[in-house]
MARVOKOL-582687 format. One record per residue (C-alpha): residue number from 0; residue in one letter; x, y, z. Coordinates in steps of 0.25 Angstrom, whole numbers, plus 2048, in hexadecimal, padded with zeros to 3 digits. Example, Ala and Ser with C-alpha at 12.3 -4.5 7.8 and 13.67 -1.06 7.14 Angstrom:
% MARVOKOL-582687
<site pos="0" code="A" c1="831" c2="7EE" c3="81F"/>
<site pos="1" code="S" c1="837" c2="7FC" c3="81D"/>
END
This chain:
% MARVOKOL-582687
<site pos="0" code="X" c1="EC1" c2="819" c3="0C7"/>
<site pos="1" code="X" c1="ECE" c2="814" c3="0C5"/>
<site pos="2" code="X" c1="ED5" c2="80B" c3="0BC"/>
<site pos="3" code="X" c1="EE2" c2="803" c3="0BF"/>
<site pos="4" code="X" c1="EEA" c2="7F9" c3="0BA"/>
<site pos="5" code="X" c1="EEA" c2="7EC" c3="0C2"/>
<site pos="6" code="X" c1="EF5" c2="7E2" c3="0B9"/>
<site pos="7" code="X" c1="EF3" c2="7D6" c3="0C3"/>
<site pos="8" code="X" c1="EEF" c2="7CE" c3="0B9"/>
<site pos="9" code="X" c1="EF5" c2="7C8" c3="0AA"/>
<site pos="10" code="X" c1="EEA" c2="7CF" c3="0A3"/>
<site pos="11" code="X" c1="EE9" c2="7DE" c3="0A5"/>
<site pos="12" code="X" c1="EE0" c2="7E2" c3="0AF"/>
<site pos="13" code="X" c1="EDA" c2="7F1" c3="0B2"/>
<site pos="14" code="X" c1="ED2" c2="7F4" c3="0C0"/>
<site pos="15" code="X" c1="EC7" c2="7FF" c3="0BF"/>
<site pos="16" code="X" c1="EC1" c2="803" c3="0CC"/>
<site pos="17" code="X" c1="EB4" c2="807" c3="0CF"/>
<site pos="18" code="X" c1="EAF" c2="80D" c3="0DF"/>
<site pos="19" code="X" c1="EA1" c2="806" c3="0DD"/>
<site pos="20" code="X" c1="E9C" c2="7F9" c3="0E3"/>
<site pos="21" code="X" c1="E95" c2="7EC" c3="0DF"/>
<site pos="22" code="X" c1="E87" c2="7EB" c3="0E6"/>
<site pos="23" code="X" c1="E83" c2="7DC" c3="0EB"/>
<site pos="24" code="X" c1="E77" c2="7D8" c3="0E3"/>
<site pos="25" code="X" c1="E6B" c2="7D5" c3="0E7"/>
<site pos="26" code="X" c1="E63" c2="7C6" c3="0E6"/>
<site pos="27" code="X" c1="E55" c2="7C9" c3="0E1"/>
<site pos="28" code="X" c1="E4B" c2="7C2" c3="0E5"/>
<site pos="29" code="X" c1="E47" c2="7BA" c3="0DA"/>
<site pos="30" code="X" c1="E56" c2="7B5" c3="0D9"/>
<site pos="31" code="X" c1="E54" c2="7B1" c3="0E9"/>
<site pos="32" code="X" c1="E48" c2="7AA" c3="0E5"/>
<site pos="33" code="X" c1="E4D" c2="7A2" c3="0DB"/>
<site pos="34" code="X" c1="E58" c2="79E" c3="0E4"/>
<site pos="35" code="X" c1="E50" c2="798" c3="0EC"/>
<site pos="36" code="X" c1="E48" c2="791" c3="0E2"/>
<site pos="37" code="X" c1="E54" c2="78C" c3="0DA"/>
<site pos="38" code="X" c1="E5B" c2="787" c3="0E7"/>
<site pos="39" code="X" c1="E4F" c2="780" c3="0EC"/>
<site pos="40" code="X" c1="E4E" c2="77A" c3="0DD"/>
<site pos="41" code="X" c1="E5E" c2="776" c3="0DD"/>
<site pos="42" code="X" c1="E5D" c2="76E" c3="0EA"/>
<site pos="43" code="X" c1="E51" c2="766" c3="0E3"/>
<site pos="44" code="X" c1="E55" c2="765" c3="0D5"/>
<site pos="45" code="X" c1="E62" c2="76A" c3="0CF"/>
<site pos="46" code="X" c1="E5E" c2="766" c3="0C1"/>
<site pos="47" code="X" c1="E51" c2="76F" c3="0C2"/>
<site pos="48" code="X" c1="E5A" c2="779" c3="0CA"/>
<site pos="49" code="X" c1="E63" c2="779" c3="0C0"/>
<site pos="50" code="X" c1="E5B" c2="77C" c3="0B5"/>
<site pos="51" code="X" c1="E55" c2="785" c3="0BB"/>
<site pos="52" code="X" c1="E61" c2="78D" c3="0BD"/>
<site pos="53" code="X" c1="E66" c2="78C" c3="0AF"/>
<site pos="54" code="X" c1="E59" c2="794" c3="0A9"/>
<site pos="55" code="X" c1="E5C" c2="79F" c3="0B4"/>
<site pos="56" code="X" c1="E6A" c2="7A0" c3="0B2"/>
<site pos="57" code="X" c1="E66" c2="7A1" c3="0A3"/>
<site pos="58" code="X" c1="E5C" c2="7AB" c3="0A6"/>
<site pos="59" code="X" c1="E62" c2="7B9" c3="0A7"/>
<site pos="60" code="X" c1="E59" c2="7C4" c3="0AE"/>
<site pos="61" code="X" c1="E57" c2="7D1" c3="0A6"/>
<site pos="62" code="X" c1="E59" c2="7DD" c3="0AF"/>
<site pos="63" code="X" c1="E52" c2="7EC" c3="0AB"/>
<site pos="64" code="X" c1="E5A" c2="7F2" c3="09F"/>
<site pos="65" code="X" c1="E5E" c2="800" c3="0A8"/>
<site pos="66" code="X" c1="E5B" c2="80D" c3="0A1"/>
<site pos="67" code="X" c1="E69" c2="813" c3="09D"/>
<site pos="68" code="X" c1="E6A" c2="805" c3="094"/>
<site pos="69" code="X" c1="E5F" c2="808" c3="08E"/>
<site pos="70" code="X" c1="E64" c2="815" c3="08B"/>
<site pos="71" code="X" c1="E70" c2="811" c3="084"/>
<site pos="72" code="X" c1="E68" c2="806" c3="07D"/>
<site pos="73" code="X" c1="E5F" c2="812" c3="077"/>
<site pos="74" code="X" c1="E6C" c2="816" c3="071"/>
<site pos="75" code="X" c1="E6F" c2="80A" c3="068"/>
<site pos="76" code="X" c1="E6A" c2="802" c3="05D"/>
<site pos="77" code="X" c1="E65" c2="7F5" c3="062"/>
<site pos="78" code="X" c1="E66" c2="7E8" c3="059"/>
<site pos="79" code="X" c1="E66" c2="7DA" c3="05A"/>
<site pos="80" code="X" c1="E6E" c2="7D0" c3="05B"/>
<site pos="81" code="X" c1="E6A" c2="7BF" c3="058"/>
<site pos="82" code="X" c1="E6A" c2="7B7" c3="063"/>
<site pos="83" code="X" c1="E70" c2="7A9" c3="062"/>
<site pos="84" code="X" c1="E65" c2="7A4" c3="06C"/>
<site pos="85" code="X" c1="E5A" c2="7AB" c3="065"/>
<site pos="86" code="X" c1="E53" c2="7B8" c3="063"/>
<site pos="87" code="X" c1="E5C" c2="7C4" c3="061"/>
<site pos="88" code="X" c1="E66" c2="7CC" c3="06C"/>
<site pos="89" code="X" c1="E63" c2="7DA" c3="06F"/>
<site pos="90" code="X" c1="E70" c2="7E4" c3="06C"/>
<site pos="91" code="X" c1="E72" c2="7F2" c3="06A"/>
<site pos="92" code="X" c1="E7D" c2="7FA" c3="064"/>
<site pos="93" code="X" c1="E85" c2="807" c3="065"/>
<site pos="94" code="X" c1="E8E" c2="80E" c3="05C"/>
<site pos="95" code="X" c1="E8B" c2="80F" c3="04C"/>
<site pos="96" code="X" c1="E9B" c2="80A" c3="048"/>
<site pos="97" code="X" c1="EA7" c2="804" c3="04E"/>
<site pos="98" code="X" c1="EAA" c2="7F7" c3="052"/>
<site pos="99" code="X" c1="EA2" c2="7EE" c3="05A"/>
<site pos="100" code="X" c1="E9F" c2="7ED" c3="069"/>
<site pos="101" code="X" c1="E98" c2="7E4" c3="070"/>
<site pos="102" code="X" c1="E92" c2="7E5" c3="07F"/>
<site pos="103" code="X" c1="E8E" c2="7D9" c3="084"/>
<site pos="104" code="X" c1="E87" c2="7D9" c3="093"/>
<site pos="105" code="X" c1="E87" c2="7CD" c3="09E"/>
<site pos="106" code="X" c1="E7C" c2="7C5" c3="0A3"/>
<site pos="107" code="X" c1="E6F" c2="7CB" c3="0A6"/>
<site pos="108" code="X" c1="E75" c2="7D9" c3="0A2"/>
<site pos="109" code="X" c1="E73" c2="7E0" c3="093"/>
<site pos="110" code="X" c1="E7C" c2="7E5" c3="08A"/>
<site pos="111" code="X" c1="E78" c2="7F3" c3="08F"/>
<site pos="112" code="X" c1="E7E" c2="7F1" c3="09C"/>
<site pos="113" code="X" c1="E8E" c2="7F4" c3="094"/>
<site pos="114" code="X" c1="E87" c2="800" c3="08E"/>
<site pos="115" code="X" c1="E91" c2="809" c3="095"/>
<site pos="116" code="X" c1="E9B" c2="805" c3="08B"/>
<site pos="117" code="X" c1="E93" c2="807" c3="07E"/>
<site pos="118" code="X" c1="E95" c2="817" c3="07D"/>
<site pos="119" code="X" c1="EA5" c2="816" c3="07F"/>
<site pos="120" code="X" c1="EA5" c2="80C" c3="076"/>
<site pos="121" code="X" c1="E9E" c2="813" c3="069"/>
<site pos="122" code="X" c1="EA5" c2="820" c3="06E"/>
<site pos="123" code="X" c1="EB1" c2="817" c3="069"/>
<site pos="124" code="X" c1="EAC" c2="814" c3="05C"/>
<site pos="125" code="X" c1="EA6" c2="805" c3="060"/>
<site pos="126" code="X" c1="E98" c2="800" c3="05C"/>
<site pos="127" code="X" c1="E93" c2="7FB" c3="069"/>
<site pos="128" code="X" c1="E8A" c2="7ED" c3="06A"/>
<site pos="129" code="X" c1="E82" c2="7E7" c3="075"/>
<site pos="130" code="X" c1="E77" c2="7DD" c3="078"/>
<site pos="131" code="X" c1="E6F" c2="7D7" c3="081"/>
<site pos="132" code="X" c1="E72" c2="7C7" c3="082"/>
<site pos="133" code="X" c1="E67" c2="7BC" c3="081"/>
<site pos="134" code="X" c1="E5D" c2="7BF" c3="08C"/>
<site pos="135" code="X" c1="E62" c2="7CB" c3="091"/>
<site pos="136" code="X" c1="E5F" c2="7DA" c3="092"/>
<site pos="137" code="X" c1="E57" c2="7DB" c3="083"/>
<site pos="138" code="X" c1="E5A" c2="7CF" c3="07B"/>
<site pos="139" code="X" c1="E50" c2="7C4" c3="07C"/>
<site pos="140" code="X" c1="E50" c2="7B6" c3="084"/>
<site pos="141" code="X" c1="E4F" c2="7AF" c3="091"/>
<site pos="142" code="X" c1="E5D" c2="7A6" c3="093"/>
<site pos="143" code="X" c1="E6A" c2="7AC" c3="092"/>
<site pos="144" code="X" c1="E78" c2="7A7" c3="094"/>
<site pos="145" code="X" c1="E88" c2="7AA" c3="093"/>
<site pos="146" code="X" c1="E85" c2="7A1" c3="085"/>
<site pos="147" code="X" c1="E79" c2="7AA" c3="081"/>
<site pos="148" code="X" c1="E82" c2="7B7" c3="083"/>
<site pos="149" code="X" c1="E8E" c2="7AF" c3="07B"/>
<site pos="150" code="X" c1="E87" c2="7AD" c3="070"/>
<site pos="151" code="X" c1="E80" c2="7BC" c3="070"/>
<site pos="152" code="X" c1="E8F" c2="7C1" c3="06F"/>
<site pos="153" code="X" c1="E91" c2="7B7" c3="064"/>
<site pos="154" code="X" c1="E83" c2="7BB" c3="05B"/>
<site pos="155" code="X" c1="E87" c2="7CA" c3="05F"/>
<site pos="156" code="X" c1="E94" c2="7C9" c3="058"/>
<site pos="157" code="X" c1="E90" c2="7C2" c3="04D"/>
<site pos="158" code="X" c1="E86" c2="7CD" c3="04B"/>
<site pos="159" code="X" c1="E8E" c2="7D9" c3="04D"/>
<site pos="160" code="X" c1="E9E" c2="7D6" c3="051"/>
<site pos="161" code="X" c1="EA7" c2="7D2" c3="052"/>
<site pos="162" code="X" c1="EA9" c2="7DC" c3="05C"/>
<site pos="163" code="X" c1="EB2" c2="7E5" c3="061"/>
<site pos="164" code="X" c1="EB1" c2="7E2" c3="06F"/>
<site pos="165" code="X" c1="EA9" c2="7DA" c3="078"/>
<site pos="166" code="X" c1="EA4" c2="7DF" c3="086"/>
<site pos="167" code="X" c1="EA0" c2="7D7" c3="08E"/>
<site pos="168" code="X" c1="E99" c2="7D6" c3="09C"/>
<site pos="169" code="X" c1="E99" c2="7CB" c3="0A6"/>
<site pos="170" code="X" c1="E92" c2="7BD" c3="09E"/>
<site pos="171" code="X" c1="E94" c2="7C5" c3="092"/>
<site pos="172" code="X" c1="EA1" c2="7C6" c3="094"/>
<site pos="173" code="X" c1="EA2" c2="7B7" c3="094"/>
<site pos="174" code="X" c1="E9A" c2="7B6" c3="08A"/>
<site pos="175" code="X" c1="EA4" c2="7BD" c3="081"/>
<site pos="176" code="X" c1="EAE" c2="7B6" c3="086"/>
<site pos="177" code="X" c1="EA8" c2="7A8" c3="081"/>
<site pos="178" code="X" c1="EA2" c2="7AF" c3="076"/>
<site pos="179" code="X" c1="EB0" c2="7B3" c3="06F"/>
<site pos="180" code="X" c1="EB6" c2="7A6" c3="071"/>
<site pos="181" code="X" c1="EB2" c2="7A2" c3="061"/>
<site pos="182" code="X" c1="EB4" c2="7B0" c3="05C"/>
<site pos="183" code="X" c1="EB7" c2="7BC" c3="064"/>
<site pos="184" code="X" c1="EAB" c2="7C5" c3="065"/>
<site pos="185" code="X" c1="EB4" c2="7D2" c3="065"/>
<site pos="186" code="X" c1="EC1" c2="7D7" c3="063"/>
<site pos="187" code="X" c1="EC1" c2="7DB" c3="073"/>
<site pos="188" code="X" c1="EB9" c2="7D6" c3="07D"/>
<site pos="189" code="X" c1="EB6" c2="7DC" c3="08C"/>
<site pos="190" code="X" c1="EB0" c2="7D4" c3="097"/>
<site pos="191" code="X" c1="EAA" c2="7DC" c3="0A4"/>
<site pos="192" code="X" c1="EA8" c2="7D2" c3="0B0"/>
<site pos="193" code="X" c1="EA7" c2="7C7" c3="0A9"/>
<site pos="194" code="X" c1="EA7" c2="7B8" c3="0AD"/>
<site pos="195" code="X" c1="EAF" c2="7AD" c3="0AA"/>
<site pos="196" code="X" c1="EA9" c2="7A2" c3="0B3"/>
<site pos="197" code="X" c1="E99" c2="7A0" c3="0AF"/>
<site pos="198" code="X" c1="E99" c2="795" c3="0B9"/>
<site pos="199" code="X" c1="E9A" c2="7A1" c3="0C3"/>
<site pos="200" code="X" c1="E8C" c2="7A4" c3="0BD"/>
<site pos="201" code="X" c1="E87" c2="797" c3="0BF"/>
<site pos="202" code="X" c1="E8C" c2="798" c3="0CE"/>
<site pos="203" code="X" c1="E85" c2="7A5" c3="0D0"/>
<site pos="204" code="X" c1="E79" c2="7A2" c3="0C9"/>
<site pos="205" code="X" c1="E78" c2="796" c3="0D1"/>
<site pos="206" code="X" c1="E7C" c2="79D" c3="0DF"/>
<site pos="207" code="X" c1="E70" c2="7A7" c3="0DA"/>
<site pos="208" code="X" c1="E65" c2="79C" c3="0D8"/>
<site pos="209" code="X" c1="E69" c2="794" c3="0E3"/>
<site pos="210" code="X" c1="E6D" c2="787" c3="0DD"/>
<site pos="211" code="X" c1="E75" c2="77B" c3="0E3"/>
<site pos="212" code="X" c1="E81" c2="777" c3="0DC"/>
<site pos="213" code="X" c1="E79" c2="76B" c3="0D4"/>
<site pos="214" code="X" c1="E72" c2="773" c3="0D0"/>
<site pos="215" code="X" c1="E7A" c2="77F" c3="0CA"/>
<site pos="216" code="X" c1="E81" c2="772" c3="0C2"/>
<site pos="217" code="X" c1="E75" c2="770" c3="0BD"/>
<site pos="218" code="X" c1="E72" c2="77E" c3="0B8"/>
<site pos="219" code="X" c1="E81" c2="77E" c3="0B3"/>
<site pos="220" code="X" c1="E81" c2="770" c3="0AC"/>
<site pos="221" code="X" c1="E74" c2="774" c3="0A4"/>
<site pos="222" code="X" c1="E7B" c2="781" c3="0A0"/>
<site pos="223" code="X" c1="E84" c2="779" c3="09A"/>
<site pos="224" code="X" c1="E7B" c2="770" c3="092"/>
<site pos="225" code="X" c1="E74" c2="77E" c3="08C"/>
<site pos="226" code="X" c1="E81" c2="783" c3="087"/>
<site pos="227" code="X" c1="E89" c2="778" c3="085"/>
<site pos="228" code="X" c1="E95" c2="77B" c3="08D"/>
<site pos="229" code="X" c1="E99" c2="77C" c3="09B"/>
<site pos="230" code="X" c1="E9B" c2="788" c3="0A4"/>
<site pos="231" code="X" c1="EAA" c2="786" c3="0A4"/>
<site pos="232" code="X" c1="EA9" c2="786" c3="094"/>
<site pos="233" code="X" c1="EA8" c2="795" c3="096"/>
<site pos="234" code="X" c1="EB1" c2="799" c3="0A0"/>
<site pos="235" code="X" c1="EB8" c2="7A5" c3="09D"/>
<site pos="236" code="X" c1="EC5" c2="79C" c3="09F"/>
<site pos="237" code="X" c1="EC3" c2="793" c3="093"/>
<site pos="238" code="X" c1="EBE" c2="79F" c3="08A"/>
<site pos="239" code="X" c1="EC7" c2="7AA" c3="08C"/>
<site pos="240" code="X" c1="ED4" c2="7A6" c3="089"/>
<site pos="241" code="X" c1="ED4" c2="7A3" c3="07B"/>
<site pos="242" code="X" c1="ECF" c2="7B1" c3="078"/>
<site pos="243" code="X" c1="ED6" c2="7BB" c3="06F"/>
<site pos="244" code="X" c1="ECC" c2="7C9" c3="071"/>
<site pos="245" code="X" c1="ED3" c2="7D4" c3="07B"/>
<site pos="246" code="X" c1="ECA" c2="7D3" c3="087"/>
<site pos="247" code="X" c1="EC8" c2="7DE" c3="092"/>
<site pos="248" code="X" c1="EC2" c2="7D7" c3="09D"/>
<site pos="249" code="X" c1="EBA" c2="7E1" c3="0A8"/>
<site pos="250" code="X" c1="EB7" c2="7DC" c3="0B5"/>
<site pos="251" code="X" c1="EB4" c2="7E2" c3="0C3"/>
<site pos="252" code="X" c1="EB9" c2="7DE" c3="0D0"/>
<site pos="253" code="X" c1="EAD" c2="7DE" c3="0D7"/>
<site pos="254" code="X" c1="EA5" c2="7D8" c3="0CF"/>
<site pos="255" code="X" c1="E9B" c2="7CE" c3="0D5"/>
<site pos="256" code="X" c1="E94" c2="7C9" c3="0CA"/>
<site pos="257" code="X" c1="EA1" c2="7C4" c3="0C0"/>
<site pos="258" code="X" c1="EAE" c2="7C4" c3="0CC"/>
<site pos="259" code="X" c1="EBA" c2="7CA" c3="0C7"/>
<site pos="260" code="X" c1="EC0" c2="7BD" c3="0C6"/>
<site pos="261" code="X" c1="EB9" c2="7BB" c3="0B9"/>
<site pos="262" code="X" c1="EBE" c2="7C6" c3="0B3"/>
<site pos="263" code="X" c1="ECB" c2="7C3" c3="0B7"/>
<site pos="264" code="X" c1="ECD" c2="7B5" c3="0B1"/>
<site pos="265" code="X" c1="EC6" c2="7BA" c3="0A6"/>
<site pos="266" code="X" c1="ED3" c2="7C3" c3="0A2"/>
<site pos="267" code="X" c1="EDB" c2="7B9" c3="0A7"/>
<site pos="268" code="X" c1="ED8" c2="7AD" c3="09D"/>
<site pos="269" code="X" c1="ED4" c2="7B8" c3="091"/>
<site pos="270" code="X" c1="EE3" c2="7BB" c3="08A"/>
<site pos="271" code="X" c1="EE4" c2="7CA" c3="08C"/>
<site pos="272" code="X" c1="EDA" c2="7CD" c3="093"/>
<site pos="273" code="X" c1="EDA" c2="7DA" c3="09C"/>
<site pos="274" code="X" c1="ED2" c2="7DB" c3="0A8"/>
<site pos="275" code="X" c1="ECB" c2="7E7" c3="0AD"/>
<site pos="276" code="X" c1="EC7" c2="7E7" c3="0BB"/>
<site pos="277" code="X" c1="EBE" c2="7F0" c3="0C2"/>
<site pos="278" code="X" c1="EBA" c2="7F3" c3="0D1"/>
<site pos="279" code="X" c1="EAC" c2="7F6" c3="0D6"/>
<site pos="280" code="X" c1="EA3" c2="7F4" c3="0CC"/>
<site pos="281" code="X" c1="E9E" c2="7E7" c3="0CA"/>
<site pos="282" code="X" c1="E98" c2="7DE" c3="0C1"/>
<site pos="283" code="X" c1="E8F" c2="7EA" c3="0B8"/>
<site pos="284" code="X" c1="E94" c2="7F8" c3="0BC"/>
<site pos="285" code="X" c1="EA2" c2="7F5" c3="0B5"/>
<site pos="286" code="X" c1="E9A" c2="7F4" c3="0A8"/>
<site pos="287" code="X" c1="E96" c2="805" c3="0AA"/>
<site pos="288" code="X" c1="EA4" c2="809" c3="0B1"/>
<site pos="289" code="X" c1="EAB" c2="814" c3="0A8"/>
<site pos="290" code="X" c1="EBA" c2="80E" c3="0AB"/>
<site pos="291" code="X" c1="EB5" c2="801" c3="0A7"/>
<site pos="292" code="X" c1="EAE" c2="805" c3="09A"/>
<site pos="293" code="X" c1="EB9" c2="80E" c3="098"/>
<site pos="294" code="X" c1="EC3" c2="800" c3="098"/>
<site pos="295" code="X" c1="EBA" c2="7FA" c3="091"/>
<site pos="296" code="X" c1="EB9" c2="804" c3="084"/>
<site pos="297" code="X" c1="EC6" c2="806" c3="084"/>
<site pos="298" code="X" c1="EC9" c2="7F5" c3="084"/>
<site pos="299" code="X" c1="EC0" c2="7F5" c3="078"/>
<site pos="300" code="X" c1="EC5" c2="801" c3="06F"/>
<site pos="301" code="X" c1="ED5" c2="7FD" c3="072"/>
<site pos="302" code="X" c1="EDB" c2="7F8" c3="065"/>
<site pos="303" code="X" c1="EDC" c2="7EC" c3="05F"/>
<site pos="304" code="X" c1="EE9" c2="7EA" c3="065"/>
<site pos="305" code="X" c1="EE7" c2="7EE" c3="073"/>
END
């Protein structure tokens, strides 16, 4: 593993390498069902297509907690955390003193997924945060969203921050992002592979279920009479650039889920942002890699004027 400086661009930029390579998912079946379905149902009625769509693509799936998160889950004090949509978010914590940190997983992921930062972190003196967003991992619920993880960010720092620093992964990332336009959630912020474009969700989501154009305009106009605002509204572009909190922004270049592109417009329109790219380990592995969570504590416990 090797780290190099790479000053091809106005913010800072570091590479970190990595030998391993990215495996090409797998369609399950179910998923190629419902492409069917949904594109049979598009070609006869967008509207009903498009509603459709917008409950799945609200609906995230909950995949098996692995054992070595429950593991480290064993070893903290778990808590809750109020829920502005209702009920209560699940969160655990680490560290008896110090100053907040909060770990703040992506879509369909859990706050255990960033658990590899949690012992550095303590080891420096932080008390380290995480939770589960609405409908995910352990928290309750069915519908999720970028605005349902916003205001979990929000209703978490309310609870216990302001924070330290923020890290971040893919949608959570973004939700930081717009989350800290008001009021920063930390002094710090870190973003691993996140996006700056939901609409590239919509696209993807609608290349998944097989939905015609019409269709997918449908599923994206209704989106926007939920939340009241469009997908540009949030683009990283609008946001970032009127932010004031240090940003270390992570992001590999062979991600297939978030391309590179994201990360990399992300620290260009985000004043001082440094960008750390990495090679060969893809949309998930980069939250586990020791040179990556080595950056990452390092970014966090700098001082105030670094």
């Amino acid at each position: 593993m090797t780290i190099e400086n790479a000053l091809s661009s106005p913010q800072k930029s570091t590479t970190v390498r990595a030998n391993s390579r990215t495996a090409t998912p797998r369609v399950p079946l179910a998923a190629r069902v419902i492409r069917l379905s949904l594109g049979a149902l598009s070609a006869v009625s967008p509207d009903a297509a498009g509603l459709a769509a917008e409950r799945l693509f609200m609906h995230p799936r909950r995949h098996a907690r692995p054992d070595h998160e429950w593991a480290l889950l064993s070893s903290a004090r778990m808590f809750s955390i109020p829920n502005p949509d209702g009920g209560a978010l699940t969160a655990w914590e680490w560290g008896d003193d110090g100053e907040p940190v909060l770990l703040m997983h992506g879509w369909e992921g859990r706050g255990a997924q960033l658990g590899s930062l949690v012992a550095p972190l303590v080891a420096r003196g932080f008390r380290v945060l995480t939770l589960d967003a609405p409908a995910h991992g352990s928290s309750p619920g069915f519908l999720s969203s970028f605005f349902h993880f916003a205001r979990a960010l929000e209703s978490a720092k309310t609870e216990v921050g302001p924070f330290r620093a923020v890290i971040a992964h893919s949608l959570g990332g973004a939700a930081a992002a717009w989350a800290s336009q008001s009021s920063a959630l930390g002094e710090r912020l870190v973003m691993i592979a996140a996006p700056t474009d939901l609409r590239d969700a919509t696209e993807e989501a609608a290349q998944m279920l097989g939905l015609r154009r019409d269709a997918r305009e449908r599923m994206e106009a209704r989106l926007t009479r939920r939340f009241g605002m469009t997908l540009d509204d949030v683009h990283a572009a609008r946001v970032a650039p009127q932010m004031t909190a240090p940003l270390l922004v992570v992001h590999d270049e062979n991600d297939r889920e978030v391309p590179i592109a994201s990360g990399e417009l992300l620290a260009r329109v985000w004043p001082g942002a440094e960008l750390v790219k990495t090679r060969g380990l893809g949309h998930r592995r980069i939250l586990k890699d020791p040179a990556v969570i080595g950056r990452i504590v390092s970014f966090v416990a700098a001082p105030a004027s670094a």
